[in-house]
MARSEVO-626241 format. One record per residue: x, y, z of N, C-alpha, C in turn. Coordinates in steps of 0.001 Angstrom, whole numbers, padded with zeros to 6 digits, always signed. Atoms other than C-alpha are relative to their C-alpha. Example, Ala and Ser with C-alpha at 12.3 -4.5 7.8 and 13.67 -1.06 7.14 Angstrom:
<sites>
+000890-001190+000000+012300-004500+007800+000900+001200+000000
-000820-001190-000060+013670-001060+007140-000770+001090+000730
</sites>
This chain:
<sites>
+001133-000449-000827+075082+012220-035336-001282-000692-000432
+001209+000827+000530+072738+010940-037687-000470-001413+000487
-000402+001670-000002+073825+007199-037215-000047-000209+001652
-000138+000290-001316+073758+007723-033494-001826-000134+000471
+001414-000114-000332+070004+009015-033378-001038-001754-001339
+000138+001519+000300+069237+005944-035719-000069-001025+000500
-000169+000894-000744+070314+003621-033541-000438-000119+001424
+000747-000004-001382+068901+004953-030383-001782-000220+000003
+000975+000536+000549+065429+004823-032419-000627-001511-000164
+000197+001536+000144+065833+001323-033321+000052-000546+001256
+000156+000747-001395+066552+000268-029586-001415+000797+000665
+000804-000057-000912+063613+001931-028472-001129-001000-000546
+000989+000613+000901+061371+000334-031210-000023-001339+000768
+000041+001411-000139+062700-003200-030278-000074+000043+001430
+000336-000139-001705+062102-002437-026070-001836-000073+000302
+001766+000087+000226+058532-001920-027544-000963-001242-000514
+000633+001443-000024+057801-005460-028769-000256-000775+000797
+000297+001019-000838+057833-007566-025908-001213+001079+000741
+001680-000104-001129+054807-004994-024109-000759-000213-000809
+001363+001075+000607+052773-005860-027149-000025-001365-000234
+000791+001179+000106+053094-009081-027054-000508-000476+001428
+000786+000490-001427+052383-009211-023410-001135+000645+000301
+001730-000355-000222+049338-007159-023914-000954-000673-000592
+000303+001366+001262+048631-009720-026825-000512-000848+000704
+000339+001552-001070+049073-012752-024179-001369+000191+000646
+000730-000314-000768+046951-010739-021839-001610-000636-000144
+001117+000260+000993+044118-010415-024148-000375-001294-000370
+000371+001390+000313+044000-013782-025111-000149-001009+001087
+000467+000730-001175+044107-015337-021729-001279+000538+000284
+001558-000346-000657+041215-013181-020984-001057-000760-000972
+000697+000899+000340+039279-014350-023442+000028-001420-000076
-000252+001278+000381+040128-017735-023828-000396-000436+002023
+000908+000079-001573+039087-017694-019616-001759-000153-000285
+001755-000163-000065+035391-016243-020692-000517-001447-001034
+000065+001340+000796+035603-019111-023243-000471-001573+001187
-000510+001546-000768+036506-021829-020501-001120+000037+000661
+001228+000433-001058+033754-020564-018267-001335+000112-000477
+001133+000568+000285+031084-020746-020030+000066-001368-001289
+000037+001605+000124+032146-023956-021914-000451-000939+001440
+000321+001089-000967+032145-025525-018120-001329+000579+000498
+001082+000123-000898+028674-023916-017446-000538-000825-001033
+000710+001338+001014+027478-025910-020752+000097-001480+000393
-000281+001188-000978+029034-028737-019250-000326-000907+001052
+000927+000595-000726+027770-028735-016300-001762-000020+000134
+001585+000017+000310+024299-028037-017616-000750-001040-000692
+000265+001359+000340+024553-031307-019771+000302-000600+000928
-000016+001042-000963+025338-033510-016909-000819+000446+000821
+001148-000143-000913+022651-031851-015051-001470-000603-000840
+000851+000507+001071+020361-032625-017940+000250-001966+000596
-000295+000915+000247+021800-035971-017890-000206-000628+001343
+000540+000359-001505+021383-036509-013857-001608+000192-000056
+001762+000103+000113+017670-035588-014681-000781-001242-000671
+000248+001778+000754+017246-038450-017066+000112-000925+000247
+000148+001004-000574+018407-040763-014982-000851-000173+001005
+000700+000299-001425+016387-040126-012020-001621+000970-000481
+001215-000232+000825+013328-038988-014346-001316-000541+001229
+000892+000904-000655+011188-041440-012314-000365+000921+001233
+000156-000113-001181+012197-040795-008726-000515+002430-000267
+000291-001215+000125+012135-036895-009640-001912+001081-000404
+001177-000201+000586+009142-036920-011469-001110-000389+000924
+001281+000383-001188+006875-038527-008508+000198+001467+000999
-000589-001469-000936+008278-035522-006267-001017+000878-000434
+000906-000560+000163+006526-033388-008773-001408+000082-000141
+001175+000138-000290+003655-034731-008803-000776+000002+001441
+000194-000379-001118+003618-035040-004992-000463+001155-000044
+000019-001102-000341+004101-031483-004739-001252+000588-000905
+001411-000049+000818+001297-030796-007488-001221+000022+000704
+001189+000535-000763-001083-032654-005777-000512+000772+001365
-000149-001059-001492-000154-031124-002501-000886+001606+000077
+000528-001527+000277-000714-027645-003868-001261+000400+000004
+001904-000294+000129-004412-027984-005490-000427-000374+001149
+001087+000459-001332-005505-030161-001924+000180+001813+000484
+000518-001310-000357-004629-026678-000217-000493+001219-000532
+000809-001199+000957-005448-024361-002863-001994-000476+000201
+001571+000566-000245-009382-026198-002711+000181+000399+001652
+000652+000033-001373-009223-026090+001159+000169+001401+000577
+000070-001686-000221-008146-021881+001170-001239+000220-000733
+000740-000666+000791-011060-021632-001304-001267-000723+000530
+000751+000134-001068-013294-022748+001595-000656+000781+000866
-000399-001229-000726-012610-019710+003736-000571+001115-000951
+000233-000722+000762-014095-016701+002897+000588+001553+000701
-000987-001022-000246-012177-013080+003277-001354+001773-000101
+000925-001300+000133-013958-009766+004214+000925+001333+000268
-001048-001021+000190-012151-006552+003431-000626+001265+000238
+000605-001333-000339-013167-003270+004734+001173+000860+000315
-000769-001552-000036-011814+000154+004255-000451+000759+001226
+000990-000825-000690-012679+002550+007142+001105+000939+000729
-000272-001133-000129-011857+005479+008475-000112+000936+001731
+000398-000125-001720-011708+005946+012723+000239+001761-000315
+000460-001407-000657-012813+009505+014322+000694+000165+001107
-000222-000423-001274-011791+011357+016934+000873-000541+000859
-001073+000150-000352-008668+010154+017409+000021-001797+000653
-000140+001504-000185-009571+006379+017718+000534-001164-000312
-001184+001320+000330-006878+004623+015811+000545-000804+000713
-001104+001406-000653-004751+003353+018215-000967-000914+001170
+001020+000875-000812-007959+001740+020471-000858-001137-001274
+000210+000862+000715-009049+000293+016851+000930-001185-000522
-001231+001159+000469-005629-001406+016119+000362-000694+000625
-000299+000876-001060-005330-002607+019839-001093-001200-000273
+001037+000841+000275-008761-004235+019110+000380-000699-000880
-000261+000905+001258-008010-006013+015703+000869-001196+000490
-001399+000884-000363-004773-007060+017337-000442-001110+001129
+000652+000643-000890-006604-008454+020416-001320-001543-000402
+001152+001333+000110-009431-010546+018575+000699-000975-000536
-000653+000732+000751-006629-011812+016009+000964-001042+001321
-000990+001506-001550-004545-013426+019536-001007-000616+000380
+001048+000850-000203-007898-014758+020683-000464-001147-000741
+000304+001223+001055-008573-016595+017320+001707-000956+000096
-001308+001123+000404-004636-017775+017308+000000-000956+001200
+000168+000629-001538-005046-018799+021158-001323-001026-000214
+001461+001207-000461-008861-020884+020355-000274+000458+001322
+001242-001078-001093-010411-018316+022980-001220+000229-000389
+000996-000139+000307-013332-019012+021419-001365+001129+000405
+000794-000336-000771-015423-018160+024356+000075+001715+000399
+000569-001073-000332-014335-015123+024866+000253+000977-001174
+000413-000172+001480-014011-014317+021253-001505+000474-000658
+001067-000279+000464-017596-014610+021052-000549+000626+000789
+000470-001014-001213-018254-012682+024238+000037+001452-000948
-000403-001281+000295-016149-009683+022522-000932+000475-001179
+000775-000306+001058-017947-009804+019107-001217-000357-000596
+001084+000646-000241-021270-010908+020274-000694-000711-000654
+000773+001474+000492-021865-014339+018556-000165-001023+000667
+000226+001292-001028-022287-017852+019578+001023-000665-000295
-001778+000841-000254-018829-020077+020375-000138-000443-001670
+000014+000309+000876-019674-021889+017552+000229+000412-001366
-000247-001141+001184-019695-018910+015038+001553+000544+000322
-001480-000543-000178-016383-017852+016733+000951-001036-000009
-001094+001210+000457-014782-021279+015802+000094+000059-001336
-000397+000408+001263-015068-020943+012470+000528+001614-000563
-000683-000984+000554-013534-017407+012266+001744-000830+000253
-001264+000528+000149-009829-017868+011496+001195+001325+000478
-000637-001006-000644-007962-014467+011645-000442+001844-000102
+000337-001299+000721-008007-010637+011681+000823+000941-000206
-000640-000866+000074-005757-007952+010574-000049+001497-000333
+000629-001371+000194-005404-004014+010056+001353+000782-000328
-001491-000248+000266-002613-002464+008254-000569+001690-000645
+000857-001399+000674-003282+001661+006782+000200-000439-001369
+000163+000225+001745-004216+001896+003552-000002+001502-000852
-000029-001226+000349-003089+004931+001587+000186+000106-001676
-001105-000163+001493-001318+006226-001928+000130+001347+000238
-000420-001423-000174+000383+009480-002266-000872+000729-000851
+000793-001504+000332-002455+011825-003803-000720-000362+001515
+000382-000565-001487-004097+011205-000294+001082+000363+000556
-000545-000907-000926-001392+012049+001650+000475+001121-000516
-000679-001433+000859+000141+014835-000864-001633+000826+000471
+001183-000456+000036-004125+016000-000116+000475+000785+001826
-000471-000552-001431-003020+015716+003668+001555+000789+000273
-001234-001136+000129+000473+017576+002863-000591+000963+000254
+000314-001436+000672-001482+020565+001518-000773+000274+000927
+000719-000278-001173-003960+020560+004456+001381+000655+000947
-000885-000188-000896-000819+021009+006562+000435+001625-000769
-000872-000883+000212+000903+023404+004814-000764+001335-000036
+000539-001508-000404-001810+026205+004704-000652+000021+001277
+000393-000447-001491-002254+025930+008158+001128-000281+000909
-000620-000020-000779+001160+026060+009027+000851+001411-000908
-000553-001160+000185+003700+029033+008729+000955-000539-001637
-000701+000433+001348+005728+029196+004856+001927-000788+000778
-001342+000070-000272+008888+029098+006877+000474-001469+000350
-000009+001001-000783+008290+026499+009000+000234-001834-001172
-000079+001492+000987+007878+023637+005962+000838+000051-001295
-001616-000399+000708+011386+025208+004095+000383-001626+000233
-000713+001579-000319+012884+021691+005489-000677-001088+000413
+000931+000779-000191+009933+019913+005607-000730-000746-000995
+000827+000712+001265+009011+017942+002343-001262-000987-000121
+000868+001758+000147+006587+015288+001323+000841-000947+000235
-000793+001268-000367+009079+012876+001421+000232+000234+001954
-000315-000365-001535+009823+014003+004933-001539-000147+000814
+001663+000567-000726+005843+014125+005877-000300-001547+000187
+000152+001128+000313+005669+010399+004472+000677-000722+001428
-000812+000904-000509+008269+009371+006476-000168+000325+001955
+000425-000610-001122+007321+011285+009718-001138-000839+000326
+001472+000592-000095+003834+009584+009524+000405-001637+001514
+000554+001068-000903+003074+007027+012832-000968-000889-000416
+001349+000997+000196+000989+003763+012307-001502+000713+000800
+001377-000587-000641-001356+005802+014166-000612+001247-000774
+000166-001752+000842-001423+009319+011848-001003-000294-001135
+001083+000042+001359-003447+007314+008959-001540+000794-000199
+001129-000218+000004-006428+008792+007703-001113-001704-000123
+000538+001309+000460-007763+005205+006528+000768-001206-000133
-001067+001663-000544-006688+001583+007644-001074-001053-000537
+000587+001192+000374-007943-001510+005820+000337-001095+000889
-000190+001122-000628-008893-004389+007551-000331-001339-000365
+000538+001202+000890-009289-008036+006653-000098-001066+001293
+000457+001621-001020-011022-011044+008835-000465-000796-000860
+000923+000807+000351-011924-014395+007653-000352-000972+000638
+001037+001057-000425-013760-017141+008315-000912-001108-000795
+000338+000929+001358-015435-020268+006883-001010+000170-000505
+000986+000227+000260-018425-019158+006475-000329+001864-000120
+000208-001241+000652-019518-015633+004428-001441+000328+001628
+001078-000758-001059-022568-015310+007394+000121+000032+001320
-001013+000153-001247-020083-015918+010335+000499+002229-000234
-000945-000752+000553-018224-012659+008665-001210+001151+000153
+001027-001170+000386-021072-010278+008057-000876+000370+001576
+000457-000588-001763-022709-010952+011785+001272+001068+000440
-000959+000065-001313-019155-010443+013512+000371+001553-000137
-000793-000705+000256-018282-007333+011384-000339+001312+000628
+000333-000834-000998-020559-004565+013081+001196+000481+001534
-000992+000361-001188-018757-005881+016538+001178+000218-000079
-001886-000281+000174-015169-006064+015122+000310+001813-000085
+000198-001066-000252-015806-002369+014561-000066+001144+000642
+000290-000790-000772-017288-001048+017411+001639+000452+001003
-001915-000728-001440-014290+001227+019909-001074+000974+001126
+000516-000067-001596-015447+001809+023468+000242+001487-000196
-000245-001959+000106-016116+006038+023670+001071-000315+001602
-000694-000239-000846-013368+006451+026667-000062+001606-000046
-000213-001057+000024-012838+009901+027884+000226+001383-000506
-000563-000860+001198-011050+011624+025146-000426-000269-001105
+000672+000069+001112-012878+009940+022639-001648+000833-000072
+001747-001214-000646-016643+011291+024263+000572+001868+000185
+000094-001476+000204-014829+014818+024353+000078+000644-001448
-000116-000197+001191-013766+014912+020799-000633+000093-000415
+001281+000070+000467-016703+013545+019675-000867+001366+000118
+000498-001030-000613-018646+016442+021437+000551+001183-000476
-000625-000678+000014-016186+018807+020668-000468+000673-001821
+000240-000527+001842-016460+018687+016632-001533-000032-000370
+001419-000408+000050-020448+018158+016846-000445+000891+000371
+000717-001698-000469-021121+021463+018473+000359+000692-000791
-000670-000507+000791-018525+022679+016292-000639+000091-001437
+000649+000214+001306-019960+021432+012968-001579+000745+000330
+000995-000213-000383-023339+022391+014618-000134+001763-000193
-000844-001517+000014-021843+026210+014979-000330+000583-000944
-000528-000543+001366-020502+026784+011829-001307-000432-000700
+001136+000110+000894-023965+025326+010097-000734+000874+000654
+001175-001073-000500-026252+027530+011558+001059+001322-000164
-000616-001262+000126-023559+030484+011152-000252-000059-001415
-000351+000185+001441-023044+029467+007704-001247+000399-000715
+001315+000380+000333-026835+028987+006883-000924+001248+000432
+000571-001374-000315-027838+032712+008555+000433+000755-000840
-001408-001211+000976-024450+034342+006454-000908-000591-001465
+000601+000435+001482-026476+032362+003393-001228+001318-000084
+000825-000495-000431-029971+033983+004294+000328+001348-000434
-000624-001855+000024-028339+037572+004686+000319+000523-001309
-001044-000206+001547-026203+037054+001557-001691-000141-001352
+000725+000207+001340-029489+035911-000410-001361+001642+000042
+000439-001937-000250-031366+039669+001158+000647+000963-000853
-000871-001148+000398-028462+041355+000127-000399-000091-001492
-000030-000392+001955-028421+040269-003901-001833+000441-000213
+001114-000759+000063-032157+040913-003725-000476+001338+000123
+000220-001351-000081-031999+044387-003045+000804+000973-000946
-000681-000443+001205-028843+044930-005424-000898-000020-001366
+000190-000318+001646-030837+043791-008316-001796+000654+000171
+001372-000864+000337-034603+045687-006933+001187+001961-000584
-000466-001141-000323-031636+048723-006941+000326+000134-001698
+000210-000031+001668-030756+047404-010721-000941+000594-000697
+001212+000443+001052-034115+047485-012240-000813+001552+000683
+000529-001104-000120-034795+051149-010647+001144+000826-000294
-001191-000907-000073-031403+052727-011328+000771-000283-001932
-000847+000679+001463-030653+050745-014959+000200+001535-000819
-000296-000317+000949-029167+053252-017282-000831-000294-001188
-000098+000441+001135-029835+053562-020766+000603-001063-000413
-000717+001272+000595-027285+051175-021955-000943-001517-000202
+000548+000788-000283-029394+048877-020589+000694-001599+000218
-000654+001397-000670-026565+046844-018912-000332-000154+001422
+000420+000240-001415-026771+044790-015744+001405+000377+001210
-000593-000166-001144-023898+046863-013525-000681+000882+000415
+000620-000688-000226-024849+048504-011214+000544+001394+000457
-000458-001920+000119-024026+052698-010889-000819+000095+001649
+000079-001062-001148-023405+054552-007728+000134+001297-000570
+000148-001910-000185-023609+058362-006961+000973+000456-001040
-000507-000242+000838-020551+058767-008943-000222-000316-001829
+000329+000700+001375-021581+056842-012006+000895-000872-000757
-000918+001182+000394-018958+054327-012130-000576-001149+000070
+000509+001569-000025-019764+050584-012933-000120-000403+001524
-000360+000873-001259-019641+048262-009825-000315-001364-000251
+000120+001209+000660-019057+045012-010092-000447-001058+001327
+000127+000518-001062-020559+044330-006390-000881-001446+000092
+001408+001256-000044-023718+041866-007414+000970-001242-000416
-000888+001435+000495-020836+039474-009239+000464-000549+001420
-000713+000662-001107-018927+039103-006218-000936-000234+001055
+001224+000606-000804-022223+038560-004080-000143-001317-000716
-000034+001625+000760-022706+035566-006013+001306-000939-000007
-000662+000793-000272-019721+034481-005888+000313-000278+001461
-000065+000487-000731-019410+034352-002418-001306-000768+000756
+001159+000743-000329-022855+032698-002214+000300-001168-000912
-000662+001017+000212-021067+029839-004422+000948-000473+001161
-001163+000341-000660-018077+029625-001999-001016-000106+001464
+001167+000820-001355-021001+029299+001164-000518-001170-000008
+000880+001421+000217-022830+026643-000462+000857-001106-000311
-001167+001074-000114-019374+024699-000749-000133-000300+001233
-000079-000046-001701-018910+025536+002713-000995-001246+000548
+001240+000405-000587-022203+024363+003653+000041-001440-000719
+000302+001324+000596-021987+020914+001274+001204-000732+001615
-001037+000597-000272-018542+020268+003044-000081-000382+001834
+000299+000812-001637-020216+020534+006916-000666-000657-000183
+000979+000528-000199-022804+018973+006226+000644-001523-000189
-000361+001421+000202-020776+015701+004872+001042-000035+001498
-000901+000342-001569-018311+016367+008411-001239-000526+000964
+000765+000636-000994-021708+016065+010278+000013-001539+000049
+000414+001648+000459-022663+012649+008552+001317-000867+000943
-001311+000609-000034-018870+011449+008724+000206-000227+001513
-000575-000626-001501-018692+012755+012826-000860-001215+000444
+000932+001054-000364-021951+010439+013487+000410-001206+000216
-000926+001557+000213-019422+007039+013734+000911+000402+000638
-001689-000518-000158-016294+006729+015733+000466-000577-001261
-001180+000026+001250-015071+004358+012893-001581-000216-001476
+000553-000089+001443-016770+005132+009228+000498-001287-000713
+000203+000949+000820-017379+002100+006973+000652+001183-001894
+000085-000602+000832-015761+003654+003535-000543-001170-001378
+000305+001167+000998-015666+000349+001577+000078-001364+000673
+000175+001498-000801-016921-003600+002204-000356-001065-000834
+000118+001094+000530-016876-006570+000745+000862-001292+000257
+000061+001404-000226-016775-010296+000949+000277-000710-001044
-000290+000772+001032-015163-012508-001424+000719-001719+000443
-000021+001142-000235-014319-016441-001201+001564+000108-000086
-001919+000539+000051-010315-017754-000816+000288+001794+000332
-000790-000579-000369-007611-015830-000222-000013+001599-000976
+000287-001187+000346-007512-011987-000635+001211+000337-001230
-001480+000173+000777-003613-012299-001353+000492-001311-000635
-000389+001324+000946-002423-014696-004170+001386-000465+000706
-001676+000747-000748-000041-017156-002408+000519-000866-001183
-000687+000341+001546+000817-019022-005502+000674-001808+000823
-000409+001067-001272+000874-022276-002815+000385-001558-001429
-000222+001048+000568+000687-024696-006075+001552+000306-001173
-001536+000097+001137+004160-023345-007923+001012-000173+001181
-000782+000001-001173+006137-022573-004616-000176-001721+000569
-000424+001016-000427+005154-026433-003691+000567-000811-001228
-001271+000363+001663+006521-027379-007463+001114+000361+000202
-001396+000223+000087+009414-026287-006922+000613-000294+000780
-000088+000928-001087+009896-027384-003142+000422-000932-000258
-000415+001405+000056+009134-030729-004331+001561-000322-000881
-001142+000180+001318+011647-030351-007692+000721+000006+000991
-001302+000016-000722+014561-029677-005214+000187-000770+001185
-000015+001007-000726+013495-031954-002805+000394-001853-000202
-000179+001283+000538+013421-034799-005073+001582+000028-000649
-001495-000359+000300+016740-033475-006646+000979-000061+001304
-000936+000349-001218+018516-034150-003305-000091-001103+000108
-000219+001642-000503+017146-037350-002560+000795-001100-000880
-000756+000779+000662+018319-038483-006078+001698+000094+000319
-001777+000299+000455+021672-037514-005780+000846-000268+001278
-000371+000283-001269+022173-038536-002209+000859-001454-000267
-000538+001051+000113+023703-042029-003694+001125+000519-000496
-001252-000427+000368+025828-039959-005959+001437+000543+001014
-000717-001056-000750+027084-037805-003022+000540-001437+000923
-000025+000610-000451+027004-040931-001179+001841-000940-000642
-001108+000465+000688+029595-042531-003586+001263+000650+000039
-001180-000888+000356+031904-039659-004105+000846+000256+001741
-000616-000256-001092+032355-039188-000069+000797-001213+000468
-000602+001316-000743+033406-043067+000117+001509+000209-001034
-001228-000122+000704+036051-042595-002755+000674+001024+000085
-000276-001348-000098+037043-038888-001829+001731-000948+000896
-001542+000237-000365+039992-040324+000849+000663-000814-000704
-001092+001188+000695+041726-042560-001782+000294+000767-001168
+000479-000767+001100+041274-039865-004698+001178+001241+000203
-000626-001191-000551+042950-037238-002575+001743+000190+000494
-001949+000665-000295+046575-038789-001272+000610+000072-001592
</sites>
């Protein structure tokens, strides 16, 4: 029995050598692969080396071409000068400000000079040397997370259960921005500064003249409500504290005692809601200002070349590099396609 289980041991043992050595092989082909392929990228990285050295010359004029190339237009963008304004349309005038932008920018691509300078009342001449104009919104998420939170306490809790920020973000229309940056240039910084008034202006239409109207009576309203409720409120603590200074206790603290003779803590909270008025009252008074404009100027400035870094002198470096790297090896390729059918049989 013994001699039987012995021997069935030993045949399993020796059934078990040939899978390690074929997991052995395995292993060693694999590596001895990662070996091979990056020996042939060394390989072909010296004969690329070595194709560079020969054609050093022809390669090397390429880059200098392209060099050269680069700074001429880098100097002739830094000609042009770029005017960037932040601003902020009213009364629902976005999409008549973005038709506009879009409209002067086809006029300048078209050389509509004439009526270019009709629209943004200069002289032809000043509207030849503008170049383009664009208008894209301009945000970051603490403004709109600002305009989340506006939403959400003036809408029901339930209602914005399946309604996230990410979901607001993504909901948002090119038209919903609070603030859209725009950029025009032109060759000349006093071309730019006439035109920009004009580029600006948005025709009151119908719904823009009611809006308008609508939130100026409104703001108008609420300040004179606000500014009577002040008035009243500043009567009222005046009579709490003549009521102090005839009613003070011994103690000789400042609450003030009713009939019962309990504290009251009424004069604090008069004051404080004569803080929370004079917010009020800061916050119409900056809607009036703000209402006065269909589109608000927030930020402006004028700076020379390009707003956005085009990077025109590496992008034509390496153009040229791969340009000139073709032409050299066009003899090589040239060679190998004449000997390819005799190579191949």
């Amino acid at each position: 029995m013994n001699q039987n289980d012995d021997q069935k041991r030993e045949e399993q043992e020796v059934d078990l050598v040939p899978i390690f050595v074929w997991i052995s092989n395995g292993f060693k082909n694999f590596f001895n692969a990662i070996g091979s392929f990056f020996k042939a990228i060394g390989h072909a990285l010296i004969l690329f080396l070595v194709f560079l050295q020969r054609n050093i010359i022809l390669i090397g004029a390429f880059l200098l071409a392209g060099l050269a190339l680069g700074y001429y237009l880098d100097t002739n963008l830094k000609s042009n000068f770029s005017a960037q304004l932040r601003v902020a349309p009213n009364f629902g005038s976005t999409a008549q400000l973005i038709s506009n932008i879009n409209y002067y920018n086809s006029l300048a691509d078209e050389k509509d000079y004439q009526r270019l300078s009709q629209e943004l009342k200069i002289t032809t001449a000043e509207a030849e040397q503008l170049k383009s104009f664009d208008i894209e919104p301009s945000y970051n998420d603490t403004e709109l997370l600002k305009e989340y939170d506006k939403l959400a306490r003036a809408s029901d809790t339930m209602a914005l259960d399946n309604f996230t920020f990410e979901g607001f973000k993504k909901a948002k229309r090119e038209i919903d921005y609070e603030f859209y940056e725009i950029t025009a240039k032109a060759e000349k910084r006093s071309v730019l500064e006439k035109a920009i008034p004009a580029l600006l202006e948005v025709k009151e239409n119908a719904a823009i003249k009611a809006a308008s109207l609508a939130m100026k009576e409104s703001i108008k309203f609420n300040l004179e409500s606000s500014t009577y409720q002040l008035r009243e409120l500043d009567s009222l603590i005046v009579a709490y504290q003549q009521m102090i200074r005839t009613n003070q206790p011994n103690g000789g603290n400042t609450n003030l005692y009713m009939g019962d003779q309990k504290s009251s803590d009424h004069l604090m909270n008069l004051f404080y809601q004569k803080q929370s008025l004079l917010k009020k009252l800061e916050e119409l008074r900056e809607e009036k200002y703000e209402s006065e404009n269909v589109v608000n100027i927030v930020s402006e400035y004028v700076v020379r070349g390009s707003i956005k870094k085009e990077h025109l002198k590496l992008k034509l470096l390496i153009g040229f590099f791969i340009l000139g790297t073709l032409v050299a090896a066009i003899p090589s390729i040239w060679r190998f396609l004449k000997t390819y059918p005799s190579t191949s049989k």
